[in-house]
N, C-alpha and C positions, 0 to 999 in steps of 0.2 A: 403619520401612519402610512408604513405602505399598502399599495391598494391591494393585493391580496390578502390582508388580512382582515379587511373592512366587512366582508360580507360574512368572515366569521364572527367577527363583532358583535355587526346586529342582529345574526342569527342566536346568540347567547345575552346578546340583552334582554329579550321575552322570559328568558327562563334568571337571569338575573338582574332583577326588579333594582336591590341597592347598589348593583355596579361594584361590589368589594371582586369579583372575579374578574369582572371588566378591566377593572384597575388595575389590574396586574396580566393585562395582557397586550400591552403593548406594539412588543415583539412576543411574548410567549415562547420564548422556545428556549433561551437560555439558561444557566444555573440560575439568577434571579430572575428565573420564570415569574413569581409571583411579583416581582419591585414595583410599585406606584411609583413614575418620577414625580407627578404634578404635586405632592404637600410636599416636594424638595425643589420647587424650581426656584427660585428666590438664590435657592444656593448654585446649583446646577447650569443655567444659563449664563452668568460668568466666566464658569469653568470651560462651559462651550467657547464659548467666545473666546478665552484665552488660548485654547487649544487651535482655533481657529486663525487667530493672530501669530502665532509662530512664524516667523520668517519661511517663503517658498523655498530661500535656498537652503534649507535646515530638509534634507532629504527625510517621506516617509518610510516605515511607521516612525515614530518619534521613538528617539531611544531612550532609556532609564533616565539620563541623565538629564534629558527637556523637560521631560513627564514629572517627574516626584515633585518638582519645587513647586509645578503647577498645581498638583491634586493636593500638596500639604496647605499651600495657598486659602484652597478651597475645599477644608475638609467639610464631612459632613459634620451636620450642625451636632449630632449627639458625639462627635468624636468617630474618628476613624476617616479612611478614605473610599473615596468611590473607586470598583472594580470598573474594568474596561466596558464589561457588557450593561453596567449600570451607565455607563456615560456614554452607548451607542443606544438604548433602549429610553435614553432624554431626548437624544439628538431626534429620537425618529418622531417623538409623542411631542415635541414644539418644532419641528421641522414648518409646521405649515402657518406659525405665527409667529418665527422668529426671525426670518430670511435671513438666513447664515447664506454664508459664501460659498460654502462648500457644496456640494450634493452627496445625500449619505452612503457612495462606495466610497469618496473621496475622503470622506469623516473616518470610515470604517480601515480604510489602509493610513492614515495617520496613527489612530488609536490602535494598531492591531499589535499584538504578542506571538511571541513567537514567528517573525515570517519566515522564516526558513523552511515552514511548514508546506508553505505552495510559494516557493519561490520556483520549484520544478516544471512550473505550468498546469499542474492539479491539484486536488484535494484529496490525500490517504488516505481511507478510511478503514481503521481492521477491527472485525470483528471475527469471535472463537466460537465453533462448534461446542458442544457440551461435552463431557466427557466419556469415553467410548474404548471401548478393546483396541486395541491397536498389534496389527501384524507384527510387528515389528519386535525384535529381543537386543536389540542395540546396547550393549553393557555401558555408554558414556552418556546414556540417555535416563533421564531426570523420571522419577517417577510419584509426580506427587496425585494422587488420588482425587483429591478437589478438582484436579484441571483435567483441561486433554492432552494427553502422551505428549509427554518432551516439555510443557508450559511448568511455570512457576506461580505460585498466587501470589505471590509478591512482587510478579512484573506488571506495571504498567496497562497494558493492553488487557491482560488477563482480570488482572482487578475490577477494572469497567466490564467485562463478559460478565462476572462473577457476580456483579452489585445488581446488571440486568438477567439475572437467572440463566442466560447462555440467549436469555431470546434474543432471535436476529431482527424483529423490527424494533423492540426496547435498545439493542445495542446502536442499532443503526438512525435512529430516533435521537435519540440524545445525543451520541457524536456530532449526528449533523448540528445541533441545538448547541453543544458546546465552542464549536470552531464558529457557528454564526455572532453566539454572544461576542468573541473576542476578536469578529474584525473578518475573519476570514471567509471568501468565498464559497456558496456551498452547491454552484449550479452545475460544477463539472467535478464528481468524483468519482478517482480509483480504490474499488471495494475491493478489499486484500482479506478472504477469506482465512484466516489459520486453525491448526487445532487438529493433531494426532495423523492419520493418515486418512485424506479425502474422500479417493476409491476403497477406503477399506468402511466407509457410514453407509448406509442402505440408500439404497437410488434414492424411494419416494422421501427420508431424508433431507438430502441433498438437494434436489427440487422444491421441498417445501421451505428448507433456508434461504436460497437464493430470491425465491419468490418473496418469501417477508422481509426481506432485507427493500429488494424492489418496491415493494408495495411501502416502504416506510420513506423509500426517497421519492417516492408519488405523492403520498401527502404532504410529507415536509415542504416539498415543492411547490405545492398548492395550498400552503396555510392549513392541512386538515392535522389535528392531531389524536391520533387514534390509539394513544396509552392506554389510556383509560379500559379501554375494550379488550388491552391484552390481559390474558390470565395465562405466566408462563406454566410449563409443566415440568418444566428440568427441576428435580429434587435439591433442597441445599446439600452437595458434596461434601459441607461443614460438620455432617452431623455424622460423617465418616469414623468411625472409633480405631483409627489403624495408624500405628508407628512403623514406617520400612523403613529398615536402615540399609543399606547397599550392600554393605558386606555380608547381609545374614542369609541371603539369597542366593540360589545359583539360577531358578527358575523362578523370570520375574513376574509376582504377583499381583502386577497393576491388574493385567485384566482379568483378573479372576476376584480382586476387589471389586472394581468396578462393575465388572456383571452382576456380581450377588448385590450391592447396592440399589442399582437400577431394578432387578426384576423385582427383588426386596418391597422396593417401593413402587412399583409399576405393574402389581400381578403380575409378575412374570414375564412382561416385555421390556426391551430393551429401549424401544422407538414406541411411543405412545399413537393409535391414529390423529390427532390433533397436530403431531408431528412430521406427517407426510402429508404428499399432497402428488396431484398429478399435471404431469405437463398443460394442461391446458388453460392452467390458474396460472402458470408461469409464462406463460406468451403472451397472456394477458398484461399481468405485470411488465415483460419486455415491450410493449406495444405503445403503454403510455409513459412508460420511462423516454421513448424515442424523443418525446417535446415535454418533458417533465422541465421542474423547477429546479430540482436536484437529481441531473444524469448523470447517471454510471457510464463512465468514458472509458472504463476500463476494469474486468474482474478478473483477479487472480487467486488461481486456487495452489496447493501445496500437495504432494503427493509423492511416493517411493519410485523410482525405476521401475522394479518388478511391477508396477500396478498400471502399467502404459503398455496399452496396444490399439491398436488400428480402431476396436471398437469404443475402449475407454476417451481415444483422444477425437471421436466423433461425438460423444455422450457431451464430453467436454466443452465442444464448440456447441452443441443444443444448447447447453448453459447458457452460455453468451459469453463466457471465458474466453481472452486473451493471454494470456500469461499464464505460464506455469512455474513454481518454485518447484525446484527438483533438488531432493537430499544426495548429492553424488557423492560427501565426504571424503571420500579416496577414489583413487585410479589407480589401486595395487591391489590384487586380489587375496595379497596375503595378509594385508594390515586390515581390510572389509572381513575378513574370515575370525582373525584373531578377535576382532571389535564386535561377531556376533552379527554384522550388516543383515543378512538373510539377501544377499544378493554378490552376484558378481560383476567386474566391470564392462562383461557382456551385454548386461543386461541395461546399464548406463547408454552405451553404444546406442543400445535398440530404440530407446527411448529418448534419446536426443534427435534420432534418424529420422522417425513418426512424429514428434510433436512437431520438426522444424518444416517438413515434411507438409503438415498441416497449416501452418502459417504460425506457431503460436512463437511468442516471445519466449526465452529458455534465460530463467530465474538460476543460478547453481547456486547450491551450498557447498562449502570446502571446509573443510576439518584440519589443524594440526593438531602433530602432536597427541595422536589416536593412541592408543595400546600398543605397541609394537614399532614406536616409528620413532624417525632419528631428523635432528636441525637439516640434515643434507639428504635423506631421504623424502622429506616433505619439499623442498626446494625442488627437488628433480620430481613430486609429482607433479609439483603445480608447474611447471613447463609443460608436461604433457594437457595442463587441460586449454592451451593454446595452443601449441605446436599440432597437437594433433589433431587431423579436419572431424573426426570423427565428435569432436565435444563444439570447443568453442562458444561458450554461451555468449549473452547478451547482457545479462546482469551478472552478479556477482556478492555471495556474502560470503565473508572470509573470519571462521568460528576457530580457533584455538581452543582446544579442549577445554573446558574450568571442570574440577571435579565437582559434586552434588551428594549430598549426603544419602539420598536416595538412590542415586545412581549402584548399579552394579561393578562398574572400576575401583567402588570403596575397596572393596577386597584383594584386586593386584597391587593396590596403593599400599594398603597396610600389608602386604606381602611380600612389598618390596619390589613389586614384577612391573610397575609402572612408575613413573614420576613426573611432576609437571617440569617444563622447560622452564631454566631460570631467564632474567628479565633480558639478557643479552643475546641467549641462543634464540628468545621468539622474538625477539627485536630483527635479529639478523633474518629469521624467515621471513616477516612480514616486509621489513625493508626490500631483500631482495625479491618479494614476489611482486607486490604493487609498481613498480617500473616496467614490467613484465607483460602487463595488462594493457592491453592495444588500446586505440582511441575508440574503435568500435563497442566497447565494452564500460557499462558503468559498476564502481565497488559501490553498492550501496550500505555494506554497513562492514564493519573490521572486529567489530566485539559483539559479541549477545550482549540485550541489555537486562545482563540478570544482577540484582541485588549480590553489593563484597560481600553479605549476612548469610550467605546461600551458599558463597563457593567456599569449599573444604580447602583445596590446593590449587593453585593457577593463577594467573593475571586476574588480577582487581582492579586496573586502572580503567575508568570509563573512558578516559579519553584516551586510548592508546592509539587509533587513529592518527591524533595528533602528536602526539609522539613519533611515530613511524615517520609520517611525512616531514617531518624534523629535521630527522636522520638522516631520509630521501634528501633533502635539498644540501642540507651538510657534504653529503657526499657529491653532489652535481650533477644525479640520474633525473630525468626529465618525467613528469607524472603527466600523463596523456590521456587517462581514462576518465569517462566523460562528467563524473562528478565534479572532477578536479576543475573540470574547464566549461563548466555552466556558467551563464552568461548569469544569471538571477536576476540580479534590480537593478545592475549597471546600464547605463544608456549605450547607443549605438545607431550607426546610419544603416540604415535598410540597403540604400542602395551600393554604399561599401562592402558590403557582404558578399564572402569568395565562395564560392560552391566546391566543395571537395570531396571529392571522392573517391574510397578504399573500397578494394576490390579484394576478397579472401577465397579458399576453397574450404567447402566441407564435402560430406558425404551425399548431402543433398543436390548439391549442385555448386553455382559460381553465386556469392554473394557480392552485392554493392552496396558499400554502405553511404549515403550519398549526407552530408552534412552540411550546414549553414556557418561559417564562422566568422567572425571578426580576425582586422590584420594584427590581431592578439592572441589568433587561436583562442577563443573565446566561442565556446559554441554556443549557436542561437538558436538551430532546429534543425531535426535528422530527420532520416527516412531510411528503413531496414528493405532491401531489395534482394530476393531470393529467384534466383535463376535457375528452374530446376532443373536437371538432366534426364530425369524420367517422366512419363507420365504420373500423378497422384493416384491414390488409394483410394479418394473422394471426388467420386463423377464429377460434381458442378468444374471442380480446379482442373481437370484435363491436363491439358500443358501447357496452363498459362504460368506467365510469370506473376508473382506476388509478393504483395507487400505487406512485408510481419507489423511494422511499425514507423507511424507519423507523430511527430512530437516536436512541439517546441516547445522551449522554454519561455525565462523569463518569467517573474510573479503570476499566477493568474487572473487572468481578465476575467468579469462573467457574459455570459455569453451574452452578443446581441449588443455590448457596449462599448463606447472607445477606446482605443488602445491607450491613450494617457501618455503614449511615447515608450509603451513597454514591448514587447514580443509578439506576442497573440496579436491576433486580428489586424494583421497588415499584412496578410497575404503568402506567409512565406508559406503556410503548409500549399499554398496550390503550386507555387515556383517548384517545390519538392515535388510534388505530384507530377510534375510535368516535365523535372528530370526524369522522375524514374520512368515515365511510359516512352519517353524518347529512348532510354538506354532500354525497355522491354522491346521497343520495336527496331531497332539496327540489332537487335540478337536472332531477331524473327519471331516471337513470342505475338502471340494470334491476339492475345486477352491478356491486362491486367488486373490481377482480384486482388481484394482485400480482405484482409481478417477485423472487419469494422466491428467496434464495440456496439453496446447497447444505442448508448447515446449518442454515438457518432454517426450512426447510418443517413441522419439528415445532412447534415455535413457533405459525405461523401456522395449522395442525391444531388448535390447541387454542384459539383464538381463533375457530374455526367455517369457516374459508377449507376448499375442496375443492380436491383435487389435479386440474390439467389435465393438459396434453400437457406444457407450458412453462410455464405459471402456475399462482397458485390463486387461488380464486373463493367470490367471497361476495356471497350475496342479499343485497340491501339494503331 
């Protein structure tokens, strides 16, 4: 048993006397929260042990293919096999009478599923706002009633919001409990806010999500589990009695559903006070997340153009936000107008200038194949969102229109005024745009992950990604962007490791993007260096130079443990660090700040950064 959990133990053995709750709480936090291993050890400690025995040079986690013969081997005794989290939550409850070989992270990245999951060097974590009015009249944008603007109840992520009533320590609660049960680390994640437009939820909102999300990775982190205590207040959206079909609308009536729902069931408010809260419960929360068990290393909120300015992206970093997902879809102001955007690509500009401006990472969304657009017009826009200094983000999701039955383009569709691209012309965009894509920049995803059962018209294939890149290589164009060339679980010499470094212009100033690679071009850890030209809009940052983002790869380590021969924790983010204050100081740059997450401020404490208001700061 690990020892955090111990003093929860015998604080609930007083209150249970026959130990049936005990028993089932070994680890506690997983889908078989409640599994007693001990009336299956007999069966179970074999299983260990064989899983144990596995040859070292049979690389972790164990694939499908080592695993199944094992666990049918050893099934359980009533028939069936044991789940992952069932055979991490044995391992931990005979750990201390069995003396296995292993130690249970070692057990935990054998057994693990899915690692592709933190092979990135984090842990993802997204959770959805509730459902809410949204600014927004976008005709390719999904309107289903149950969810928040643009979400689907039949995708993935939305599903687990929906099962947790939208609450943010219930969703964040159990995520962490689900990736613990299967192996994966839970002491460094990136909480990836989604759901309708951000800045358009009421502040005190806003502040009381991020706080209960915080507050759920403080106890998680400390063995407390505080479910129990929640009673959410988001209405079931289920009990919605409304059919929108896309074509029957011109003026869409998501949010005039959704508002008469909510007040409906809320007397008449939109935001319940249970549901706000004020900064100081939120500092609180950031405070002891600083040395939590389960740190947010990283929150990323989603938000419109039009909804960024100087005060919004100051609100922003209060949060303790890093990252911004920003909807840019187009960089034509005629196909944004035809599609209803409610913005122009002015306003794109302005908001890429201020966030970058700020320190934060710049998330873009890009669209083909909008209302009004052609295979070789979308080609020539996505040039523009590199070519020109004004955009250039850091990450990248590349969305091909899928129609929606909800959606408003039902009606140019059945009108004939729109069509989806067939499989060769978005083949040919996608192909030619992903070569395109500098090494500074990661595509982190090429499809929404909406259910075929969903789309009316458009690509179905989930894996078109791989597709594309297919094609890419078919053809002989080279894919440099940073996905492509993550180091993950390969091994590698520290000391062979070439430091390179790409230098760009934006609007902000001169960026350096300084990287880690193997003589495979294999990246192992970056560093985002912003060199601005101007004074900041945010007193503390003056004229220093700053760093948007430190990041290495390779699996995640948890914190405080040995590297194992992976990425983490052998030093490279201080090597990084220590490029970039050399290249901040032969520029002449007085200070370098950082844009540190929640969790990372210790980190950066010990690296010599001082804590600001909103950053930290180091002579250089």
């Amino acid at each position: 048993m690990t020892e955090k959990w111990k003093g929860t133990e015998q604080a609930e053995a007083a209150s249970d006397p026959s130990g049936e709750r005990l028993a089932g709480r070994f680890r506690g936090r997983g889908p078989d929260r409640f599994f007693d291993p001990r009336p299956m050890r007999d069966s179970l400690l074999p299983l260990l042990r064989a899983i144990e025995a596995v040859p070292d040079e049979i690389p972790d986690p164990l694939s499908a293919e080592v695993m199944e013969p094992l666990l049918r081997e050893h099934a359980k005794p009533e028939g069936g096999f044991f789940s992952r989290s069932q055979l991490i939550a044995a391992f931990s409850a005979f750990s201390d009478e069995a003396d296995f070989r292993f130690d249970e992270a070692r057990f935990r990245r054998r057994v693990q599923r899915r690692p592709v999951r933190t092979q990135s060097g984090v842990t993802p974590l997204t959770v959805l706002t509730k459902p809410f009015p949204c600014p927004g009249k976008c005709i390719f944008c999904p309107n289903d009633v149950r969810m928040p603007k643009s979400y689907l109840s039949d995708e993935p992520g939305a599903q687990r919001a929906a099962n947790n009533h939208f609450d943010p320590y219930l969703q964040t609660w159990n995520r962490l409990a689900a990736f613990d049960a299967t192996g994966h680390p839970t002491d460094k994640i990136e909480l990836i806010v989604l759901g309708g437009t951000w800045s358009f939820y009421p502040h005190a909102y806003q502040i009381y999500f991020v706080a209960r999300c915080l507050e759920a990775m403080n106890d998680f982190g400390a063995g407390r589990d505080g479910r129990d205590a929640c009673r959410p207040t988001t209405p079931n959206f289920e009990e919605i009695d409304a059919e929108i079909l896309g074509e029957a609308f011109r003026n869409n009536p998501y949010n005039k559903t959704v508002t008469k729902f909510l007040q409906d069931k809320q007397d008449g408010l939109l935001v319940l006070p249970d549901e706000e809260s004020d900064w100081a419960r939120l500092f609180r929360a950031q405070q002891a997340n600083e040395a939590a068990g389960a740190r947010c290393v990283g929150l990323v909120l989603e938000t419109r153009p039009d909804h960024v300015d100087e005060a919004e992206v100051i609100r922003l970093r209060r949060l303790g936000a890093t990252k911004v997902q920003l909807g840019v879809q187009s960089l034509d102001d005629r196909i944004l107008s035809m599609n209803r955007r409610g913005h122009d690509v002015a306003a794109t500009r302005r908001a890429f200038d201020v966030l970058r401006r700020a320190g934060f990472k710049l998330h873009a969304h890009w669209m083909a194949n909008l209302l009004g657009a052609t295979p070789a017009g979308d080609r020539e826009d996505f040039r523009r969102l590199f070519e020109d200094p004004s955009f250039r983000p850091d990450e990248l999701k590349i969305y091909p229109c899928s129609l929606i039955e909800t959606a408003e383009l039902m009606g140019p569709w059945k009108r004939g005024e729109w069509s989806p691209y067939d499989d060769a012309e978005l083949l040919e965009v996608v192909a030619d745009a992903m070569p395109r894509v500098p090494r500074w920049c990661r595509v982190t995803r090429v499809i929404r992950d909406i259910s075929s059962d969903d789309i009316v018209a458009g690509n179905k294939r989930t894996n078109f990604r791989q597709i594309a890149e297919a094609e890419i290589s078919r053809r002989g164009d080279p894919l440099v962007e940073i996905r492509h060339r993550e180091i993950r679980g390969e091994a590698f010499e520290a000391a062979a490791l070439e430091l390179v470094e790409t230098e760009f212009e934006t609007e902000c100033g001169r960026e350096i993007f300084l990287e880690l690679v193997t003589t495979e071009d294999r990246i192992v850890g970056f560093l985002r260096l912003c060199l601005p030209k101007n004074s900041s809009f945010i007193d503390e940052l003056g004229t220093n130079a700053l760093v948007r983002e430190l990041h290495v790869y390779g699996g995640s380590v948890q914190i405080g443990a040995a590297s194992g021969g992976r990425a983490q924790h052998r030093g490279l983010g201080a090597r990084l660090l220590q490029a970039a204050q050399s290249s901040a100081r032969e520029a002449g740059y007085p200070k370098l700040s950082v844009i540190s997450a929640i969790g990372t401020r210790g980190y950066y404490r010990q690296q010599g950064f001082i804590d600001g208001e909103l950053y930290q700061h180091l002579t250089v």
